[in-house]
CHARMM internal coordinates of N, CA and C (Angstrom, degrees):
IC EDIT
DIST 1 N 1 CA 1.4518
DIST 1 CA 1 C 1.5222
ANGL 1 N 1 CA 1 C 109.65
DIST 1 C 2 N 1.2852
ANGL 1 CA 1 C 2 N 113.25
DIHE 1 N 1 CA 1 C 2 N 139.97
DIST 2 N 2 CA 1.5710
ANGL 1 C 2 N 2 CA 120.67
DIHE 1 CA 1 C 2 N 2 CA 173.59
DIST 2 CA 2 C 1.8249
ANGL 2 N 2 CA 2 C 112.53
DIHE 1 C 2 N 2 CA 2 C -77.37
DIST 2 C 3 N 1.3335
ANGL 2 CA 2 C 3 N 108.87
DIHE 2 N 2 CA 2 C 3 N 122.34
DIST 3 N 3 CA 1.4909
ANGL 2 C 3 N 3 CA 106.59
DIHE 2 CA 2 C 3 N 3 CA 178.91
DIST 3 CA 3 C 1.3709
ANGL 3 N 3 CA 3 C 133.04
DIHE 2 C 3 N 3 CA 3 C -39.26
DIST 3 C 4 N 1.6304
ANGL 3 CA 3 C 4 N 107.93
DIHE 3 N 3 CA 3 C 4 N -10.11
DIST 4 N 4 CA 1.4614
ANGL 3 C 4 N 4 CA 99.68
DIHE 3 CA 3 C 4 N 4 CA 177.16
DIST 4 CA 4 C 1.9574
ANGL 4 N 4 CA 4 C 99.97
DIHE 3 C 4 N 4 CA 4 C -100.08
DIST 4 C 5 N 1.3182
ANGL 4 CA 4 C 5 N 105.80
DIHE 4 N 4 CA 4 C 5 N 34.64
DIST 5 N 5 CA 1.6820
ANGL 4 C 5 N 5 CA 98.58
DIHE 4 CA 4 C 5 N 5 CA -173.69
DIST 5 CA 5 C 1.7834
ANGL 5 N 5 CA 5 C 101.37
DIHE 4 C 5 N 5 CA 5 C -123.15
DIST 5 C 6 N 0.9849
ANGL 5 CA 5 C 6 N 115.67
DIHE 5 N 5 CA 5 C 6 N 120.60
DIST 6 N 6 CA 1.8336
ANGL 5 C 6 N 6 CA 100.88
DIHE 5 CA 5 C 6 N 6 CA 161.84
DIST 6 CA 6 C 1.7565
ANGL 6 N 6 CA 6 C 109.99
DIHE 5 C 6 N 6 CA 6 C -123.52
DIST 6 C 7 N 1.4845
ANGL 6 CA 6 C 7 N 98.58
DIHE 6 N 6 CA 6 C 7 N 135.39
DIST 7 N 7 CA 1.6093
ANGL 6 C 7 N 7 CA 95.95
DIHE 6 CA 6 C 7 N 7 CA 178.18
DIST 7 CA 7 C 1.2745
ANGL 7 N 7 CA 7 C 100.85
DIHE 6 C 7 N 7 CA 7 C -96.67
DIST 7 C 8 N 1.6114
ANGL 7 CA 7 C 8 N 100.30
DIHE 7 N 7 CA 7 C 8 N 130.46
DIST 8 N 8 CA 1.5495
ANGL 7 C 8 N 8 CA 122.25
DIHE 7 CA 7 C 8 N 8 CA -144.07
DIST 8 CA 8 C 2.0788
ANGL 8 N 8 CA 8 C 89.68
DIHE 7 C 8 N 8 CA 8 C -106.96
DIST 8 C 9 N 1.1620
ANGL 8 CA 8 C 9 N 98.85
DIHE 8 N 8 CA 8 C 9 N -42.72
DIST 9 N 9 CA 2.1136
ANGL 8 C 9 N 9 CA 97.95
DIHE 8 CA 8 C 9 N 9 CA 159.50
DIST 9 CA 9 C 1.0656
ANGL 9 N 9 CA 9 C 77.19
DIHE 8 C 9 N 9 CA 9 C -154.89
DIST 9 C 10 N 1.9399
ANGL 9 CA 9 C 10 N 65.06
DIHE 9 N 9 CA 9 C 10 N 168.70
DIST 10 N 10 CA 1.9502
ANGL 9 C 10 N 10 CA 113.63
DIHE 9 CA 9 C 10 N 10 CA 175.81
DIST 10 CA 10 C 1.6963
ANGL 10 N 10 CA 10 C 109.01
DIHE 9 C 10 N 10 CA 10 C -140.02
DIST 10 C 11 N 1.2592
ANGL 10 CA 10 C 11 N 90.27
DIHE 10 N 10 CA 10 C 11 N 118.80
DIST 11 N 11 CA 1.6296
ANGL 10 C 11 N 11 CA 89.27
DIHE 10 CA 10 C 11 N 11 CA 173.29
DIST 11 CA 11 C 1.5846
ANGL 11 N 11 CA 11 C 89.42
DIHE 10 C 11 N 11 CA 11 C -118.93
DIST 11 C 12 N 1.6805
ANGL 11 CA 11 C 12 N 103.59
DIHE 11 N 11 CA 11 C 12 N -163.31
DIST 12 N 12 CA 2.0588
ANGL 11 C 12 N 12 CA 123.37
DIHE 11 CA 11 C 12 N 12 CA -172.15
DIST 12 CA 12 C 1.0729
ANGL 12 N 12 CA 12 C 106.79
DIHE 11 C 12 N 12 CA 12 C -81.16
DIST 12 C 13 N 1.5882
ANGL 12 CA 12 C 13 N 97.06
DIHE 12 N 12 CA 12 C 13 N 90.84
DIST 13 N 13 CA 2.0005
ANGL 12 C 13 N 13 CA 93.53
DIHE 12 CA 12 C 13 N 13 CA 164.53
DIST 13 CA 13 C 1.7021
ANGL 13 N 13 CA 13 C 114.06
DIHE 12 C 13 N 13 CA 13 C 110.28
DIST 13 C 14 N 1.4258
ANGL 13 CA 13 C 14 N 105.25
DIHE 13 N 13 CA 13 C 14 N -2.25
DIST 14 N 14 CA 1.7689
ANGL 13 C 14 N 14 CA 126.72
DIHE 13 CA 13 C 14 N 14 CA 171.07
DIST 14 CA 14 C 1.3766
ANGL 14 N 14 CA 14 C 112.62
DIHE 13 C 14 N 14 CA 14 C -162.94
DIST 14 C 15 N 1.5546
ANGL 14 CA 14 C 15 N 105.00
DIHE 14 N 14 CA 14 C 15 N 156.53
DIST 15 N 15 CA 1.3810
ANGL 14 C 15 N 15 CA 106.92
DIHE 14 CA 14 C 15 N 15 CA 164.33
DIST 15 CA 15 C 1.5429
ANGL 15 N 15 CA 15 C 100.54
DIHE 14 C 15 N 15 CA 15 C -149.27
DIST 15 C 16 N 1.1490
ANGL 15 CA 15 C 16 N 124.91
DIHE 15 N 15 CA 15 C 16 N 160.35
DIST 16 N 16 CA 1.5831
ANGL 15 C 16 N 16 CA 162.29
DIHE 15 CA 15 C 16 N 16 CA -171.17
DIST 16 CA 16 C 1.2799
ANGL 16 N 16 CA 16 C 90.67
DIHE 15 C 16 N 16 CA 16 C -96.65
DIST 16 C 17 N 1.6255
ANGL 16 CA 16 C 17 N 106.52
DIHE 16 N 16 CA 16 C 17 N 115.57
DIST 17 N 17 CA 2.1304
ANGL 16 C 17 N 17 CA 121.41
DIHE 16 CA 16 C 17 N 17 CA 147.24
DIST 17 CA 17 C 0.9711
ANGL 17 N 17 CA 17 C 112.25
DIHE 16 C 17 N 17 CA 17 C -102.73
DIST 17 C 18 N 0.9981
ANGL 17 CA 17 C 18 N 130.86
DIHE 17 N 17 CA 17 C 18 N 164.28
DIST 18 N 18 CA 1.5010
ANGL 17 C 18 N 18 CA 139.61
DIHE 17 CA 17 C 18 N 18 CA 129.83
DIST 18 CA 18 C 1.0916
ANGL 18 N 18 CA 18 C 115.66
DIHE 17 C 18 N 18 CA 18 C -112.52
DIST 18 C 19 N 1.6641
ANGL 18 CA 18 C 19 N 105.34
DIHE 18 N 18 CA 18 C 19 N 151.19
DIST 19 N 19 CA 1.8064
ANGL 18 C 19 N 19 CA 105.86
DIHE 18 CA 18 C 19 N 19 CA -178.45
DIST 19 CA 19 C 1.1902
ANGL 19 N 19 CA 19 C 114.19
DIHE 18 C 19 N 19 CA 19 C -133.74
DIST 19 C 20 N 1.3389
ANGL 19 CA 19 C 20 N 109.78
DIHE 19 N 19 CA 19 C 20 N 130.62
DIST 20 N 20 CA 2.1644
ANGL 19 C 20 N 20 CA 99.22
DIHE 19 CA 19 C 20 N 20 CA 178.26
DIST 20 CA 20 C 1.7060
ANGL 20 N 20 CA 20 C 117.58
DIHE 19 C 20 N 20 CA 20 C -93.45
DIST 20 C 21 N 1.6237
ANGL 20 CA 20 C 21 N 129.16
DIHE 20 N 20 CA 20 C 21 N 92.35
DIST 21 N 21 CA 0.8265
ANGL 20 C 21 N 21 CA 144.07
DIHE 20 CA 20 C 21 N 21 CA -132.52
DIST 21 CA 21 C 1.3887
ANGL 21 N 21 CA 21 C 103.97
DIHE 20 C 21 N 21 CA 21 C -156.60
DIST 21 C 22 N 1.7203
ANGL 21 CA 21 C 22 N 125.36
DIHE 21 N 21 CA 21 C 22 N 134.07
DIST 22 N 22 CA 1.4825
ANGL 21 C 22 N 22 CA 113.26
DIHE 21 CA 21 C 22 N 22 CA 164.42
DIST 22 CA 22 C 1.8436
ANGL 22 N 22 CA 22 C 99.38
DIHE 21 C 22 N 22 CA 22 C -90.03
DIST 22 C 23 N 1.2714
ANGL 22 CA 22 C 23 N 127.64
DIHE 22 N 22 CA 22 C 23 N 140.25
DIST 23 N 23 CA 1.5853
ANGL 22 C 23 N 23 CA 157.80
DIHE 22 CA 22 C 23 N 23 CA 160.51
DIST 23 CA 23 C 1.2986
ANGL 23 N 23 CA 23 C 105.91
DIHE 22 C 23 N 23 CA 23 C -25.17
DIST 23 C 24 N 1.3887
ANGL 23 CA 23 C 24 N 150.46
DIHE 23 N 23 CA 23 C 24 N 16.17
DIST 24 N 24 CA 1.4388
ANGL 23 C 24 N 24 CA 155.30
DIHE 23 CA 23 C 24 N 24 CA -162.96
DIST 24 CA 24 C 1.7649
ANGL 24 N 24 CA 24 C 101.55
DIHE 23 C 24 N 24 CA 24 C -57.99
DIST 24 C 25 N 1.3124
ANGL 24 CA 24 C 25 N 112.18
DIHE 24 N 24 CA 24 C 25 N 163.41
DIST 25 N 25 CA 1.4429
ANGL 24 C 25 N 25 CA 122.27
DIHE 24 CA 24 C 25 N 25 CA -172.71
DIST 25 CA 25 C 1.6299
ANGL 25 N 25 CA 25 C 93.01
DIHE 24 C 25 N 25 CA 25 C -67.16
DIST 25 C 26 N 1.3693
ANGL 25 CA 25 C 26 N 123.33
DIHE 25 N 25 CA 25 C 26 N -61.41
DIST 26 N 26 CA 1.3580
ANGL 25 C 26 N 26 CA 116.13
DIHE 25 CA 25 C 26 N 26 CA 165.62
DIST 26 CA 26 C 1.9662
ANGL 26 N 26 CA 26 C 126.39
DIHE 25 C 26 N 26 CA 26 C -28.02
DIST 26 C 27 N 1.2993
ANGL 26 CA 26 C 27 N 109.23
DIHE 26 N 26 CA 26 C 27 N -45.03
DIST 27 N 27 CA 1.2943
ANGL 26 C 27 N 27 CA 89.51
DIHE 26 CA 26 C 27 N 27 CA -179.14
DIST 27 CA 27 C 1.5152
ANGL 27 N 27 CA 27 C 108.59
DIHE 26 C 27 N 27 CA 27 C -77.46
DIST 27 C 28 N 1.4438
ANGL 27 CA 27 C 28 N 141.29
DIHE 27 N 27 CA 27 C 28 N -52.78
DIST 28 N 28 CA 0.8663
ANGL 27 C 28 N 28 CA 135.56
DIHE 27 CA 27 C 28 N 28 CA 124.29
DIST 28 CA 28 C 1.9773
ANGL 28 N 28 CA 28 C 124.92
DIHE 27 C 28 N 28 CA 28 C 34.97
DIST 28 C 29 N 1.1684
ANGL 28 CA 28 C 29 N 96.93
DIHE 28 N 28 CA 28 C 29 N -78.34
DIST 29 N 29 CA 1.5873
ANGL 28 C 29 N 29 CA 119.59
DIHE 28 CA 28 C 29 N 29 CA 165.39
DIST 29 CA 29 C 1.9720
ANGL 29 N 29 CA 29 C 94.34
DIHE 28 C 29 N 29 CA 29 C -64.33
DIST 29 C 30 N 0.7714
ANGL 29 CA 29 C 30 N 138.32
DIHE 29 N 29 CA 29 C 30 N -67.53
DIST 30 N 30 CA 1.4516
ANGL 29 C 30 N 30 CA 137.41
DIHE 29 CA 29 C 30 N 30 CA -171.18
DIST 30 CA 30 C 1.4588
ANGL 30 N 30 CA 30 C 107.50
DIHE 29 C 30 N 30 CA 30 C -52.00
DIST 30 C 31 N 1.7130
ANGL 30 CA 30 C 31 N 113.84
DIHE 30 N 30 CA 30 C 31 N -75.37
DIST 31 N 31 CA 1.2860
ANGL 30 C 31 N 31 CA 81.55
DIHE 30 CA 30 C 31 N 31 CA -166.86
DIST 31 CA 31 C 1.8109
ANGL 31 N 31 CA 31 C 121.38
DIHE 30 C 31 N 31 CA 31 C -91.12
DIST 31 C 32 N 1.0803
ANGL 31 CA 31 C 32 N 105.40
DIHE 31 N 31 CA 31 C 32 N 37.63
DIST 32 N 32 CA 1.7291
ANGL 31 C 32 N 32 CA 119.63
DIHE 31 CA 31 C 32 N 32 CA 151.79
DIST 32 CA 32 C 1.6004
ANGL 32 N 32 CA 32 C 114.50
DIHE 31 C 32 N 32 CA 32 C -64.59
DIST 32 C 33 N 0.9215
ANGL 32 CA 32 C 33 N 111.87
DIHE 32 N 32 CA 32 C 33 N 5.53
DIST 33 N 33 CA 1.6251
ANGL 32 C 33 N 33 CA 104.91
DIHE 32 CA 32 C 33 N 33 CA -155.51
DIST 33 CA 33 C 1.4636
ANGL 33 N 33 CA 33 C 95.74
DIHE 32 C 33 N 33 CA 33 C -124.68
DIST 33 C 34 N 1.4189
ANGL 33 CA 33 C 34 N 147.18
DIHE 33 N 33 CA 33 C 34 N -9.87
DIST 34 N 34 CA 1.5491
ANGL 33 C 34 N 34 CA 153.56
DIHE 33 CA 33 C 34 N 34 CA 129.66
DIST 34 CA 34 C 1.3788
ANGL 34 N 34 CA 34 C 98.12
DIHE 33 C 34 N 34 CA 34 C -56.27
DIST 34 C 35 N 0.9430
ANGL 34 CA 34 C 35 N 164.02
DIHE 34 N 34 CA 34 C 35 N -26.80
DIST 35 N 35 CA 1.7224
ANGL 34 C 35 N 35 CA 165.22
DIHE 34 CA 34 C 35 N 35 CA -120.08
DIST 35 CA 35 C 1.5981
ANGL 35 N 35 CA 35 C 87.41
DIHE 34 C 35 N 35 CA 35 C -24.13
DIST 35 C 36 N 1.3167
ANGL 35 CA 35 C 36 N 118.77
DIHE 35 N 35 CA 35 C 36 N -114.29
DIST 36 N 36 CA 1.3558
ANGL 35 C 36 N 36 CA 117.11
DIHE 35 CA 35 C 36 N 36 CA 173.54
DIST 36 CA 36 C 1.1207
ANGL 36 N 36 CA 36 C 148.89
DIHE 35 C 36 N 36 CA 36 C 17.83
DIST 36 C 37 N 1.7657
ANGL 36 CA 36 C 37 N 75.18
DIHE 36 N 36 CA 36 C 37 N -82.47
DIST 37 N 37 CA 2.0171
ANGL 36 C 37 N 37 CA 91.01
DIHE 36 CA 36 C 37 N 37 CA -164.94
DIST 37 CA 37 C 1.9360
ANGL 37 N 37 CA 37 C 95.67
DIHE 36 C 37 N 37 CA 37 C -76.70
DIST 37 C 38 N 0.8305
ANGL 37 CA 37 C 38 N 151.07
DIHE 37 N 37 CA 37 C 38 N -15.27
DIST 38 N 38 CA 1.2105
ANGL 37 C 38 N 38 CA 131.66
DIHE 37 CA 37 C 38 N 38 CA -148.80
DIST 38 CA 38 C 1.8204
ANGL 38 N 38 CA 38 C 94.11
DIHE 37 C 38 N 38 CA 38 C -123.97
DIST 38 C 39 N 1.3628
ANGL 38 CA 38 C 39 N 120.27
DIHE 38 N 38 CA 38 C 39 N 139.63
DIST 39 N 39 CA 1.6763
ANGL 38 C 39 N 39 CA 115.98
DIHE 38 CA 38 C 39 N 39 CA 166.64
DIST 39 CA 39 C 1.6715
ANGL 39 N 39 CA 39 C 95.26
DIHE 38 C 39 N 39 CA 39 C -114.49
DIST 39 C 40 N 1.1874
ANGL 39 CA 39 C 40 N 97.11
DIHE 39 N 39 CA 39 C 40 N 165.85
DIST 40 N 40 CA 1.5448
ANGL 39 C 40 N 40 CA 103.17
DIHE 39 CA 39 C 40 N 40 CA 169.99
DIST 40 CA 40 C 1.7397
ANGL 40 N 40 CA 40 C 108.25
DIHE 39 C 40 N 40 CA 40 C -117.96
DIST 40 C 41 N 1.1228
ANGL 40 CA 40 C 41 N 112.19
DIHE 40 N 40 CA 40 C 41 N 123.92
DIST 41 N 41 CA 1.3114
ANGL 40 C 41 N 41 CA 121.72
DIHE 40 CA 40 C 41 N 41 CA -170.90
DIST 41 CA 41 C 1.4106
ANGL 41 N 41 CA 41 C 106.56
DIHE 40 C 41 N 41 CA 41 C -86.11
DIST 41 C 42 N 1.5897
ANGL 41 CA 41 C 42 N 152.29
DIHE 41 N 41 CA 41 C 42 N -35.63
DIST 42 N 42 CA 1.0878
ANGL 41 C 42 N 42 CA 130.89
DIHE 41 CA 41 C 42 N 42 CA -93.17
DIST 42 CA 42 C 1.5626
ANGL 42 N 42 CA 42 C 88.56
DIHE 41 C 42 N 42 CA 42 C 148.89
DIST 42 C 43 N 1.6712
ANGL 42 CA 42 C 43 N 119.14
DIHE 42 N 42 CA 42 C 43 N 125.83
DIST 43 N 43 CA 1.2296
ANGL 42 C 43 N 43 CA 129.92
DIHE 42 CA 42 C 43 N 43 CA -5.71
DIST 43 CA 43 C 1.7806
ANGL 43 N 43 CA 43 C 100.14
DIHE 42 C 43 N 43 CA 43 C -79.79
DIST 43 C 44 N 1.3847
ANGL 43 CA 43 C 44 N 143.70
DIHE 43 N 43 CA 43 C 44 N 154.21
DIST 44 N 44 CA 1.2553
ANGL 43 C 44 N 44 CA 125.01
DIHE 43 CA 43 C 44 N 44 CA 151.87
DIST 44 CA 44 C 1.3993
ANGL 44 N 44 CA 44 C 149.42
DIHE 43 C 44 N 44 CA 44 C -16.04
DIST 44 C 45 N 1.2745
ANGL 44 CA 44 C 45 N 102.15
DIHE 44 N 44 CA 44 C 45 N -36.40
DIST 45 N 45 CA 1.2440
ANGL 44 C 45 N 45 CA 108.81
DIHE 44 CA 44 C 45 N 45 CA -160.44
DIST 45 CA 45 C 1.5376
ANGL 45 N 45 CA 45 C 94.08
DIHE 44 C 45 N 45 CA 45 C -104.49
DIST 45 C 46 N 1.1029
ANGL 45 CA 45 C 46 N 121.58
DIHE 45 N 45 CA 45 C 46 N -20.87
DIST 46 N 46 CA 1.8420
ANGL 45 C 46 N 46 CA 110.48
DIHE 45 CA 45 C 46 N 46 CA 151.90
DIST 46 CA 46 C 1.2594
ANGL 46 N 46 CA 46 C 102.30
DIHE 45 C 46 N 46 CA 46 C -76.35
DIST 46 C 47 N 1.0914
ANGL 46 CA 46 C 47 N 138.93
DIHE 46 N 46 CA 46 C 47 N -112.84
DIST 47 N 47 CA 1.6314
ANGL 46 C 47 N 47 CA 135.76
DIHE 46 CA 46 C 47 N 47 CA -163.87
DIST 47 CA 47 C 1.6273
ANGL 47 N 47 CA 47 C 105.36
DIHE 46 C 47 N 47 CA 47 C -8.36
DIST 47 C 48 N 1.2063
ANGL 47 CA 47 C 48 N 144.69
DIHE 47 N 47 CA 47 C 48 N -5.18
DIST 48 N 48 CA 1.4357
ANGL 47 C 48 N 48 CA 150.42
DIHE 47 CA 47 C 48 N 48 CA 167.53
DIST 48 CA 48 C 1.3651
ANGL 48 N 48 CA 48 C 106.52
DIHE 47 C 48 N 48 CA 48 C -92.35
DIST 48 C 49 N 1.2125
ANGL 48 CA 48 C 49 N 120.37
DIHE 48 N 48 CA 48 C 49 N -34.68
DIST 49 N 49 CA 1.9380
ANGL 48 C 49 N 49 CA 133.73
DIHE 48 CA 48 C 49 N 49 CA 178.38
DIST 49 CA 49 C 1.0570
ANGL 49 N 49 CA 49 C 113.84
DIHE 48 C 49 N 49 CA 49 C -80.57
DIST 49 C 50 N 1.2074
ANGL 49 CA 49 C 50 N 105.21
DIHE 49 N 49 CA 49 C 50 N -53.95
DIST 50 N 50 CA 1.8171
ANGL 49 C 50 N 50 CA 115.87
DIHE 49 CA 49 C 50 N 50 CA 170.08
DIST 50 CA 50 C 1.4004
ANGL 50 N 50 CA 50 C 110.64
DIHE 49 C 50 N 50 CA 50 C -40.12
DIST 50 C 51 N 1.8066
ANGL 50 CA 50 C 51 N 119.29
DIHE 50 N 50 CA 50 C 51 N -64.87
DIST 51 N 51 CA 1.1451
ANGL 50 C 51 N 51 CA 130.53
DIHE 50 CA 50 C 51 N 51 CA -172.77
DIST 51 CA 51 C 1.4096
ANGL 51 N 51 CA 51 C 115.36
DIHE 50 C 51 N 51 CA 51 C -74.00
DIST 51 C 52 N 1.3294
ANGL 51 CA 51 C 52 N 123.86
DIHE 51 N 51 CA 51 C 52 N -15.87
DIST 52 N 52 CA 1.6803
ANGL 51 C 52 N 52 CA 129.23
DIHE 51 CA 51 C 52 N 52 CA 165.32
DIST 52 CA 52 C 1.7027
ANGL 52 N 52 CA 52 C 83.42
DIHE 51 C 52 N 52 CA 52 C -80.16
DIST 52 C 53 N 1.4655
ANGL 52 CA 52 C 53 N 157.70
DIHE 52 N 52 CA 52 C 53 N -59.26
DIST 53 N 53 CA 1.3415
ANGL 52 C 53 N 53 CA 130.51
DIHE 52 CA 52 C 53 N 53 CA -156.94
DIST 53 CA 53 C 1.4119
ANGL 53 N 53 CA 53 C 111.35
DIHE 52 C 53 N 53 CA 53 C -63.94
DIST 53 C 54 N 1.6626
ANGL 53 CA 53 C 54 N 114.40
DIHE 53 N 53 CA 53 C 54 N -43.46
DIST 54 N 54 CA 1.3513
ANGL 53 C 54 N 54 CA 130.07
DIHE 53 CA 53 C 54 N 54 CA -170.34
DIST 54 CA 54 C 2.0386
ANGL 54 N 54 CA 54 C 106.37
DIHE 53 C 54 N 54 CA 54 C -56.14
DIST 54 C 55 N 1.1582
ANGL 54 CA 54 C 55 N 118.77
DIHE 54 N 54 CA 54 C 55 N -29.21
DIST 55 N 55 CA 1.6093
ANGL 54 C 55 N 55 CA 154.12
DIHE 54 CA 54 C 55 N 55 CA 175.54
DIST 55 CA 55 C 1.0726
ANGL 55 N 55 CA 55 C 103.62
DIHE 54 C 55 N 55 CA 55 C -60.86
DIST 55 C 56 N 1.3524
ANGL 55 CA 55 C 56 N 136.83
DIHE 55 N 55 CA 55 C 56 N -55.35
DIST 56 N 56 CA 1.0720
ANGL 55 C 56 N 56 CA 153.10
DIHE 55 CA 55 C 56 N 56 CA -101.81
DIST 56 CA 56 C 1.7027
ANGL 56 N 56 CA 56 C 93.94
DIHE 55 C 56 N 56 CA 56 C -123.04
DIST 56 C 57 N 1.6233
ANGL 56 CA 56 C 57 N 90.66
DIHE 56 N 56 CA 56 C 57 N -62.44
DIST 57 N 57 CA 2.0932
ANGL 56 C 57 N 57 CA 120.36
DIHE 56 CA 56 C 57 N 57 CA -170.67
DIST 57 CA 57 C 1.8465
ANGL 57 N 57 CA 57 C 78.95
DIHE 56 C 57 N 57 CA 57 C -63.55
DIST 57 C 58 N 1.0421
ANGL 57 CA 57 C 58 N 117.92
DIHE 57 N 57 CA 57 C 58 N -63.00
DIST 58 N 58 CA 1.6013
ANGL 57 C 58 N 58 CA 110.98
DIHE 57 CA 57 C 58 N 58 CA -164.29
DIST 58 CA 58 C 1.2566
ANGL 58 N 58 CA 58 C 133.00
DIHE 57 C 58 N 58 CA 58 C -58.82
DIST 58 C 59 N 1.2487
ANGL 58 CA 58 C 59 N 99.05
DIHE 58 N 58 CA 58 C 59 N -30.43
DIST 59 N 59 CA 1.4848
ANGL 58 C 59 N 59 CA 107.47
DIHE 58 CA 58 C 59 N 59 CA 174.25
DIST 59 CA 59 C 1.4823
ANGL 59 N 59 CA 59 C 110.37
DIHE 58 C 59 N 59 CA 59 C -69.83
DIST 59 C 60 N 1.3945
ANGL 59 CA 59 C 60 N 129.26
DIHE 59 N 59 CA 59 C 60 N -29.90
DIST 60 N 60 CA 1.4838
ANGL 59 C 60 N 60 CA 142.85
DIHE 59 CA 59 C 60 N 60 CA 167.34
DIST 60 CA 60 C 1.3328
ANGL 60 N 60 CA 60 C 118.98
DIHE 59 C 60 N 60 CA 60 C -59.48
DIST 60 C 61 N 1.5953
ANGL 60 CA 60 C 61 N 107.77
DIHE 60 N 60 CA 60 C 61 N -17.60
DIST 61 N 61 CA 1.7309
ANGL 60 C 61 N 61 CA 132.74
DIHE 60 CA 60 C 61 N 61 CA 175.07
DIST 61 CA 61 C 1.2064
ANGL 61 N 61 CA 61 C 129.00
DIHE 60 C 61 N 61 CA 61 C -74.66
DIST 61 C 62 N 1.9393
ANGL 61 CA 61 C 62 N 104.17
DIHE 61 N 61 CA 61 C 62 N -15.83
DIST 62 N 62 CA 1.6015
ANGL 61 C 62 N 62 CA 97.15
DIHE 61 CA 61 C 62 N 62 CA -152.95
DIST 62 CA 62 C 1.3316
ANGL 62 N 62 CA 62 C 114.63
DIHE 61 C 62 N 62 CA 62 C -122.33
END
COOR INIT
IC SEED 1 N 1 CA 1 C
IC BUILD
């Protein structure tokens, strides 16, 4: 694990991080790359960015 990550739980088959990190276009670009498997819970106002990028790729899809 990278020091700015702590897995905060673990249950069967997932676990919960948290990361202390500012939101840069780069992270952004990173965690695009789980698409799927991973949701972002937390803070709001990423999970709102995320889902305007995810918006964004699709609309370019259709």
């Amino acid at each position: 694990m990278h020091y700015s990550q702590e897995e905060t739980e673990q249950h069967d088959g997932w676990s919960l991080f948290g990361y202390y990190l500012a939101p840069t276009n780069e992270f952004y670009r990173k965690i695009l790359a789980p698409r799927e498997f991973m949701e972002i819970v937390s803070p709001e106002e990423v999970r709102q960015e995320y889902a305007a990028i995810l918006e964004k790729m699709l609309g370019q899809h259709r």
